[in-house]
TORKOL-599227 format. One record per residue (C-alpha): residue number from 0; residue in three letters; z, x, y. Coordinates in pm, 1 decimal, padded with zeros to 6 digits. Example, Ala and Ser with C-alpha at 12.3 -4.5 7.8 and 13.67 -1.06 7.14 Angstrom:
TORKOL-599227
<atom num="0" residu="ala" up="00780.0" east="01230.0" north="-00450.0"/>
<atom num="1" residu="ser" up="00714.0" east="01367.0" north="-00106.0"/>
This chain:
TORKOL-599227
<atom num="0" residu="unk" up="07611.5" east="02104.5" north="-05718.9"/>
<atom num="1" residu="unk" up="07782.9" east="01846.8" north="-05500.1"/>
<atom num="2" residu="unk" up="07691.4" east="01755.3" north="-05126.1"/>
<atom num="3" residu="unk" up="08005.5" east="01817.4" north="-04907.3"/>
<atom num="4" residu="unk" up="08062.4" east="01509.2" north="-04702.1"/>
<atom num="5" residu="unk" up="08150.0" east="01554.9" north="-04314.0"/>
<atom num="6" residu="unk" up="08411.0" east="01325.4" north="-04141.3"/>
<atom num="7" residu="unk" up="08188.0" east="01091.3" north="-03889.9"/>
<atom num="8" residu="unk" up="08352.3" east="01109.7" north="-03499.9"/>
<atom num="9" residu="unk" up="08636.0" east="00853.5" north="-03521.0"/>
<atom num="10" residu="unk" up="08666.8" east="00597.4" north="-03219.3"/>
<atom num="11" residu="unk" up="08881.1" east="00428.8" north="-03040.9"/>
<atom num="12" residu="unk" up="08794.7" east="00030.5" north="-03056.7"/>
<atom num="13" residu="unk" up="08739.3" east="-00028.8" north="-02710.5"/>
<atom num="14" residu="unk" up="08464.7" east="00212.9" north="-02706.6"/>
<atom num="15" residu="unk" up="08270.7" east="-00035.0" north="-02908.5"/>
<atom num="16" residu="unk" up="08081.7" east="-00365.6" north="-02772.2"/>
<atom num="17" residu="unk" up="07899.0" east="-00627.9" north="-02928.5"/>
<atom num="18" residu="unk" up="07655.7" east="-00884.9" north="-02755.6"/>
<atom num="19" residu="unk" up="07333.2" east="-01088.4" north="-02862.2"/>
<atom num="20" residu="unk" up="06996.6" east="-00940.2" north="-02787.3"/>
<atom num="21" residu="unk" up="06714.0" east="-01133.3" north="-02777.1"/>
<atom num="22" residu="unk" up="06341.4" east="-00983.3" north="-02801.4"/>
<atom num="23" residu="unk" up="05988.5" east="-01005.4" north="-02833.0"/>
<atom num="24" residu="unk" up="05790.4" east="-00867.7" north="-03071.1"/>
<atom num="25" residu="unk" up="05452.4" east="-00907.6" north="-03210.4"/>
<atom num="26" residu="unk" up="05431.9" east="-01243.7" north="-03041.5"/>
<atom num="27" residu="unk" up="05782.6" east="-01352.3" north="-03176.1"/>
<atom num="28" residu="unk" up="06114.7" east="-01404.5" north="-03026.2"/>
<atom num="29" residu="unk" up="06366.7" east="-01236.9" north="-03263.7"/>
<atom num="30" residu="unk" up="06789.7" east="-01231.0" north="-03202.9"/>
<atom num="31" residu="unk" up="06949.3" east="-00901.1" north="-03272.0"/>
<atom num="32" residu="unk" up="07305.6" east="-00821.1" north="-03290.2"/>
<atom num="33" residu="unk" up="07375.8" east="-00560.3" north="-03035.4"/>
<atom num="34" residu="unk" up="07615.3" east="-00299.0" north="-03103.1"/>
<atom num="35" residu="unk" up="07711.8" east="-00019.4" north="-02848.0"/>
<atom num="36" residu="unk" up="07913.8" east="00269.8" north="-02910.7"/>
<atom num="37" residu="unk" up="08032.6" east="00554.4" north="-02662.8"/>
<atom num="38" residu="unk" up="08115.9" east="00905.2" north="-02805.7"/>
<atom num="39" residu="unk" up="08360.1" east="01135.1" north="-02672.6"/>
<atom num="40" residu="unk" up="08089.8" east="01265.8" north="-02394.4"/>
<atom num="41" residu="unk" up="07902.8" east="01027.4" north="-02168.7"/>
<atom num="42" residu="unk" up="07579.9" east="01100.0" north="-02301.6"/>
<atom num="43" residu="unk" up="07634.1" east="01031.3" north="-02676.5"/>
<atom num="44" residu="unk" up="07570.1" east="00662.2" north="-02671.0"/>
<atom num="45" residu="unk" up="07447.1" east="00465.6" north="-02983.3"/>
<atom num="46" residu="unk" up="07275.0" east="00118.2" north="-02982.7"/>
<atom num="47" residu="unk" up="07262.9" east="-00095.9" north="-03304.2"/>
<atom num="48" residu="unk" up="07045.6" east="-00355.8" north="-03354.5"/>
<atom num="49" residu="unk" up="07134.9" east="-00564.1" north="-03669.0"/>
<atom num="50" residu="unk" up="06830.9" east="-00834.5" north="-03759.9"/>
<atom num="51" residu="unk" up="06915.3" east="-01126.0" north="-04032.8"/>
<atom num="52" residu="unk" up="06648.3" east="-01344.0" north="-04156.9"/>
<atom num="53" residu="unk" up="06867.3" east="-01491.7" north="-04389.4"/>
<atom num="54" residu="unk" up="07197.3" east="-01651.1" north="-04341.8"/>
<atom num="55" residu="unk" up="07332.2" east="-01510.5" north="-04651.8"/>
<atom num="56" residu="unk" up="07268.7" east="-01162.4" north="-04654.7"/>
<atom num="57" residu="unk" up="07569.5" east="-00982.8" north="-04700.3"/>
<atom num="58" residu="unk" up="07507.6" east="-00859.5" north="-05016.7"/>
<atom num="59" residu="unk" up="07166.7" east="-00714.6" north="-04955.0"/>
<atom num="60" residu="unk" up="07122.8" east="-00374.1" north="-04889.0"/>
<atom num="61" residu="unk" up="07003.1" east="-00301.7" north="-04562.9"/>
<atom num="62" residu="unk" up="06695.2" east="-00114.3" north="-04418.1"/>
<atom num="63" residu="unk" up="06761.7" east="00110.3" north="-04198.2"/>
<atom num="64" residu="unk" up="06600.1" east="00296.5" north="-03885.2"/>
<atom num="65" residu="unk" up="06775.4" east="00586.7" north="-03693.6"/>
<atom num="66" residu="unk" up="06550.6" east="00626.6" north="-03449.5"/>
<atom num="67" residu="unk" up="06597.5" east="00953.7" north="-03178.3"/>
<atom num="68" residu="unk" up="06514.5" east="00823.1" north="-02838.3"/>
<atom num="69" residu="unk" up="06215.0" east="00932.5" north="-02661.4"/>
<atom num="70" residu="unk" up="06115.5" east="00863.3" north="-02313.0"/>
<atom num="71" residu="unk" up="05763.4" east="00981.5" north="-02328.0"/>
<atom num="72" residu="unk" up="05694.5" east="00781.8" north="-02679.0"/>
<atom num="73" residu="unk" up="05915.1" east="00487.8" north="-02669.4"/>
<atom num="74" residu="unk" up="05839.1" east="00383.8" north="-02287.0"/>
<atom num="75" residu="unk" up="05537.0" east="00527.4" north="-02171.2"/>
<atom num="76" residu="unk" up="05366.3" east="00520.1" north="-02561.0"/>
<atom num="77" residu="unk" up="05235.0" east="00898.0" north="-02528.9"/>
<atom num="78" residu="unk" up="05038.8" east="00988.2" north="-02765.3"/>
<atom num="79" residu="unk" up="05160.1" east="01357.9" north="-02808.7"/>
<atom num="80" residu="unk" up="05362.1" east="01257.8" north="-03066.6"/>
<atom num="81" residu="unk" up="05447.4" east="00943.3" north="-03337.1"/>
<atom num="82" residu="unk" up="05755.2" east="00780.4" north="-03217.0"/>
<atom num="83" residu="unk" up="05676.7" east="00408.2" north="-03039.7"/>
<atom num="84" residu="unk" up="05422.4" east="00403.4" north="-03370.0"/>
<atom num="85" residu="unk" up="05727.2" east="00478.9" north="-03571.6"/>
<atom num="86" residu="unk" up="05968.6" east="00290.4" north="-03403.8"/>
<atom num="87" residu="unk" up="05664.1" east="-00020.8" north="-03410.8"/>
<atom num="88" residu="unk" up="05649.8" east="00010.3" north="-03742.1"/>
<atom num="89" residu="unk" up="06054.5" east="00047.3" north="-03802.6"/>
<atom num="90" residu="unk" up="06046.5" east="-00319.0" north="-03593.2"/>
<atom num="91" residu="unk" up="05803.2" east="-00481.8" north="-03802.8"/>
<atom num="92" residu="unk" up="05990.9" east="-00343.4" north="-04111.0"/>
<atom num="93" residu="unk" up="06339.8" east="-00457.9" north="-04023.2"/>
<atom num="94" residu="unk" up="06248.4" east="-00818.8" north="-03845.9"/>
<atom num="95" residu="unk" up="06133.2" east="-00879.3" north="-04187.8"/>
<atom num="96" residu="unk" up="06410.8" east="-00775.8" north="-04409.9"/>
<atom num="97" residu="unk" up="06679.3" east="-00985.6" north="-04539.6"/>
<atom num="98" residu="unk" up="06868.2" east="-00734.5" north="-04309.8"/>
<atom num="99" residu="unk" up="06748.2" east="-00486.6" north="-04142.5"/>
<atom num="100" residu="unk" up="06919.4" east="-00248.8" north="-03881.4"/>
<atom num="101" residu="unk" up="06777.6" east="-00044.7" north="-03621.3"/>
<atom num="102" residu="unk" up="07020.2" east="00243.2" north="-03503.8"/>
<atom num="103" residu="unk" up="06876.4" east="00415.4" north="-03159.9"/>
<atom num="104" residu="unk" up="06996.7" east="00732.1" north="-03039.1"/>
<atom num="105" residu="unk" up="06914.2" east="00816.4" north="-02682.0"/>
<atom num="106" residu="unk" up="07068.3" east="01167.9" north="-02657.6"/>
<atom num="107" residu="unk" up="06800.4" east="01285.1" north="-02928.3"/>
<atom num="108" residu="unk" up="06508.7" east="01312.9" north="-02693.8"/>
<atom num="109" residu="unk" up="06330.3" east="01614.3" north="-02769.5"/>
<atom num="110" residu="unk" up="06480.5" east="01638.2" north="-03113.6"/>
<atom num="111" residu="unk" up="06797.2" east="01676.9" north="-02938.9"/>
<atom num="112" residu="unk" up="06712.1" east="01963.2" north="-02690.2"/>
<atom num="113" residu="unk" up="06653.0" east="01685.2" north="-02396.5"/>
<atom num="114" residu="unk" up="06391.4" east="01577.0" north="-02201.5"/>
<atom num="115" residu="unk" up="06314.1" east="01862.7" north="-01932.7"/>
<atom num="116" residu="unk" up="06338.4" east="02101.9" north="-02222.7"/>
<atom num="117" residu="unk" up="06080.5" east="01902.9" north="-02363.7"/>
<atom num="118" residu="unk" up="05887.6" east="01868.3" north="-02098.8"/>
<atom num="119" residu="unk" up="05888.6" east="02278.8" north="-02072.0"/>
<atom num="120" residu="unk" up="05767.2" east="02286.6" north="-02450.9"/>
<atom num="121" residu="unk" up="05507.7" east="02057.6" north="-02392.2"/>
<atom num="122" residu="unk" up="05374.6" east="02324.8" north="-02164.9"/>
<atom num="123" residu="unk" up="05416.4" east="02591.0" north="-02355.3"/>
<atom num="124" residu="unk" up="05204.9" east="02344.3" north="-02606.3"/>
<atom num="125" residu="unk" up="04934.3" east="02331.3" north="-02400.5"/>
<atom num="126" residu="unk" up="04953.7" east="02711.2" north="-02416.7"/>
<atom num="127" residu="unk" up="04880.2" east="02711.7" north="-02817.0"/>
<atom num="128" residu="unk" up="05231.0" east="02718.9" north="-02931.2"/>
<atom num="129" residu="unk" up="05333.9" east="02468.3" north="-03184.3"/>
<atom num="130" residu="unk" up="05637.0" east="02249.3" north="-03137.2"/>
<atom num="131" residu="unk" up="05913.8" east="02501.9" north="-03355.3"/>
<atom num="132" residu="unk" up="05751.5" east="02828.6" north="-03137.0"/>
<atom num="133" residu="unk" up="05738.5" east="02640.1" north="-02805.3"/>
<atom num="134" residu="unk" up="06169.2" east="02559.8" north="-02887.1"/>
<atom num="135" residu="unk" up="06267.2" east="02902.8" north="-02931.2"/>
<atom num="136" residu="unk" up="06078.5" east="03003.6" north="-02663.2"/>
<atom num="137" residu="unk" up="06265.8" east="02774.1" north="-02409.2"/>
<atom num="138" residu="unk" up="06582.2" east="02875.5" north="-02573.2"/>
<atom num="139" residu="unk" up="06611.6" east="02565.4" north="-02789.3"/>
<atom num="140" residu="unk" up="06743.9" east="02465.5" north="-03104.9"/>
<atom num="141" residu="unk" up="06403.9" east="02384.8" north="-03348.1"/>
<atom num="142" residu="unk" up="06619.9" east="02045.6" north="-03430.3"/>
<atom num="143" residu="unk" up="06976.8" east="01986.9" north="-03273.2"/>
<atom num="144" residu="unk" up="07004.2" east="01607.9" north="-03349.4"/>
<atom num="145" residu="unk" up="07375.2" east="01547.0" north="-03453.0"/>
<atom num="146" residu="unk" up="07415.6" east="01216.7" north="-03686.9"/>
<atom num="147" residu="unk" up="07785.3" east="01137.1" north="-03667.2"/>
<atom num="148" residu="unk" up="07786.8" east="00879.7" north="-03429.0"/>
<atom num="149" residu="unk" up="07504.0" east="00724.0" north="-03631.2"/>
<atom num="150" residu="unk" up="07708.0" east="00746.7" north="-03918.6"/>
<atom num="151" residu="unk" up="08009.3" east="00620.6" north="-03744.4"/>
<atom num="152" residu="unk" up="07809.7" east="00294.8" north="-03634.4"/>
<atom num="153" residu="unk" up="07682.0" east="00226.7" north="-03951.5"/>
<atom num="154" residu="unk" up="08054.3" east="00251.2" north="-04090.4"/>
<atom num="155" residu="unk" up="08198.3" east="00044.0" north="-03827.5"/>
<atom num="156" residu="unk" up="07889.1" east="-00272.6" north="-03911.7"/>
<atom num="157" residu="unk" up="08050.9" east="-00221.7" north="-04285.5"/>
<atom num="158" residu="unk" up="07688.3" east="-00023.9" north="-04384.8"/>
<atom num="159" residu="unk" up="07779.6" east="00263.4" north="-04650.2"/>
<atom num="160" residu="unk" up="07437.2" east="00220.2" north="-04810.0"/>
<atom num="161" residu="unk" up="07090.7" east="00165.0" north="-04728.4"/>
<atom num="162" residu="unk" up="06755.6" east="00210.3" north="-04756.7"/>
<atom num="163" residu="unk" up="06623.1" east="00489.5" north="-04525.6"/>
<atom num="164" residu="unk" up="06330.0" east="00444.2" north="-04316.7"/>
<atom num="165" residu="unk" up="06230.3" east="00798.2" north="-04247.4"/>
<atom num="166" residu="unk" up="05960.0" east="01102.7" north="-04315.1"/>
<atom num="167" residu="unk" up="06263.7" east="01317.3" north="-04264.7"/>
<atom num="168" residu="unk" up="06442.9" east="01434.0" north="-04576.5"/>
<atom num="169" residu="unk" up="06673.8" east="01603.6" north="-04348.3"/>
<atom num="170" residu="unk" up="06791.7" east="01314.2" north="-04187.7"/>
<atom num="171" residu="unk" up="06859.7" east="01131.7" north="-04508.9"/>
<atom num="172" residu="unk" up="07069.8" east="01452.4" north="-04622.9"/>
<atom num="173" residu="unk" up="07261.4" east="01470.4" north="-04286.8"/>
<atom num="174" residu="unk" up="07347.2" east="01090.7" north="-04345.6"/>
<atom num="175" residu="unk" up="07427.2" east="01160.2" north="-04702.4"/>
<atom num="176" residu="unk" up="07664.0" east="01436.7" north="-04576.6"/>
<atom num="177" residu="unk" up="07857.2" east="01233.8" north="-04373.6"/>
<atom num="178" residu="unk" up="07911.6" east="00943.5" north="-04657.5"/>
<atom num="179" residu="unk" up="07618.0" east="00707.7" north="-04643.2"/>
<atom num="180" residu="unk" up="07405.3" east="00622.7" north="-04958.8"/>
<atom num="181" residu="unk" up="07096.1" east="00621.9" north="-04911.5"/>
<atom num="182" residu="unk" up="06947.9" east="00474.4" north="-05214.3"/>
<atom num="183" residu="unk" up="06598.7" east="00493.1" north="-05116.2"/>
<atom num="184" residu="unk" up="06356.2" east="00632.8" north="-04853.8"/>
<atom num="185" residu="unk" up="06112.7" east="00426.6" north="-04726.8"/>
<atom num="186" residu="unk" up="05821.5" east="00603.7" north="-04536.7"/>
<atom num="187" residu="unk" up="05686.1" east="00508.0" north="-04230.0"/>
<atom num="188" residu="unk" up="05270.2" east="00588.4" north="-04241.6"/>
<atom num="189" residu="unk" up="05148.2" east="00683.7" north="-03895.3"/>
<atom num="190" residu="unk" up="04784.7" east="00730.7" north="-03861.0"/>
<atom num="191" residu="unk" up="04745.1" east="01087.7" north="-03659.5"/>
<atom num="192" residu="unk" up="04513.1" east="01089.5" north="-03345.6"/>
<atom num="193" residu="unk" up="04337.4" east="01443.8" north="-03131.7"/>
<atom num="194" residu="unk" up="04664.4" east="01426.1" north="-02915.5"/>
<atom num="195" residu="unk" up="04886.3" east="01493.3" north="-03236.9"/>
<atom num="196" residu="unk" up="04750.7" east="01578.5" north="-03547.5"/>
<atom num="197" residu="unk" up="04911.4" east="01922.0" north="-03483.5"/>
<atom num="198" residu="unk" up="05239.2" east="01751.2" north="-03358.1"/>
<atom num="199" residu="unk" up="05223.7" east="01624.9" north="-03731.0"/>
<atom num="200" residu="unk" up="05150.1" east="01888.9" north="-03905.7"/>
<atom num="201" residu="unk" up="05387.9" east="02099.5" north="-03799.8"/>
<atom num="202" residu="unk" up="05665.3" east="01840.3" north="-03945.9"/>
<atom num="203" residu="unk" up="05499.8" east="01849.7" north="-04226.5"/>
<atom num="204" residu="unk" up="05428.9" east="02213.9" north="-04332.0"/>
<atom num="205" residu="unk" up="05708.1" east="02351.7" north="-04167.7"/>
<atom num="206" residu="unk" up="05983.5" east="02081.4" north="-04118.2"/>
<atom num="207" residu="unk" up="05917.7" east="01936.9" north="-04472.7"/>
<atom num="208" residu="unk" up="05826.8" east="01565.4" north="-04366.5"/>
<atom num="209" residu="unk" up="05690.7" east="01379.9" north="-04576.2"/>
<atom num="210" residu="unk" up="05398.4" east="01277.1" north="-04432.7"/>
C-alpha cells in the first residue's frame, strides 16, 4: 500500500524573506538563518530557523523541528502542557547538529483551533474533560494543524529529507504525504509534572504519541 503524496501550497517568491537571526541560548550566542514565508491568508505565516555548526554541511541530513506555536507554552512557559520543554529541547538538539532546522508555525496554537478556543477548553479542563472532549465540546477540530506550508518551506531551503524530531507519528505521516522523507524520528523525552500528566496522557493513549 502506497502513501498518496499531497501537492504543498505553491508561492509566489516575493512572499519569501531571508535575514540573519541571532540568539541566546543556554548561555550561548547562536546565528540562525531566518526564513519567513506568507501563505495565501494573513495568518498562515511560517518561520525557519536553519542552524550550521559546520561549514560543510550540505550533505548531512538535517534534524528537524516543526514546532506549532503556543502562546501559553512558548512565552509564558505554562505548565499545562509540554511545548517550551519541547521546543527547549528541539533548540538544544538542533544548535548541535551538523544542521539542524527549526520550522515554527504560529497559526497552530491550540493544535490549530486558536488561542481563545483554547483558552475555552482549558476551562472546560478544569471541569474534568480531557483535551479531545473539551475540543468537541467548543466545536473544535480534536487536531486541525495543516502541514503544507511547512512542507513548502522545507522544499524551498532544498530539505526533502530529514530526521523528525517529534512524539507525533501523525505529523511525520502528514509530512510524508506531502513528499518529505523522513528517515528517522527522533523523540523528544519530556518529564510530566501535576499540571500535565493528563495533558500527556491523553496524546498518548488516545492520539498515539509516542511518549
Amino acid at each position: 500500500m502506497t502513501t498518496s503524496v499531497l501537492k504543498p501550497v505553491k508561492l509566489p517568491v516575493d512572499w519569501t524573506i531571508e535575514t540573519i537571526l541571532p540568539i541566546e541560548f543556554e548561555g550561548r550566542e547562536h546565528v540562525f538563518e531566518a526564513h519567513a514565508y506568507q501563505g495565501d491568508a494573513e495568518e498562515e505565516q511560517v518561520l525557519a530557523l536553519v542552524h550550521r555548526t559546520e561549514d560543510d554541511s550540505q550533505n548531512e541530513i538535517p534534524i528537524v523541528r516543526v514546532h506549532s506555536g503556543c502562546v501559553t507554552g512558548d512565552i509564558f512557559h505554562s505548565l499545562r502542557c509540554d511545548c517550551y520543554q519541547q521546543l527547549q529541547a528541539a533548540l538544544k538538539v538542533i544548535t548541535t547538529a551538523p544542521l539542524g532546522v527549526l520550522i515554527y508555525v504560529p497559526y497552530h496554537e491550540g493544535r490549530g483551533i486558536g488561542l481563545f478556543k483554547k483558552i475555552q477548553a482549558y476551562a472546560l479542563q478544569d471541569e474534568g474533560l480531557d483535551t479531545i472532549e473539551a475540543n468537541i465540546e467548543v466545536g473544535a477540530p480534536i487536531d486541525s494543524r495543516d502541514y503544507r506550508l511547512a512542507a513548502r518551506a522545507l522544499g524551498d531551503l532544498g530539505i526533502s529529507e530529514i530526521k523528525l524530531l517529534s512524539n507525533n507519528p501523525a505529523k511525520e505521516q502528514a509530512l510524508k504525504a506531502l513528499g518529505i522523507r523522513v528517515v528517522e524520528r527522533l523523540p523528544i523525552v519530556v518529564e510530566p509534572n501535576k499540571f500535565n500528566k493528563r495533558y500527556l496522557e491523553t496524546k498518548r493513549s488516545r492520539m498515539a504519541h509516542k511518549i
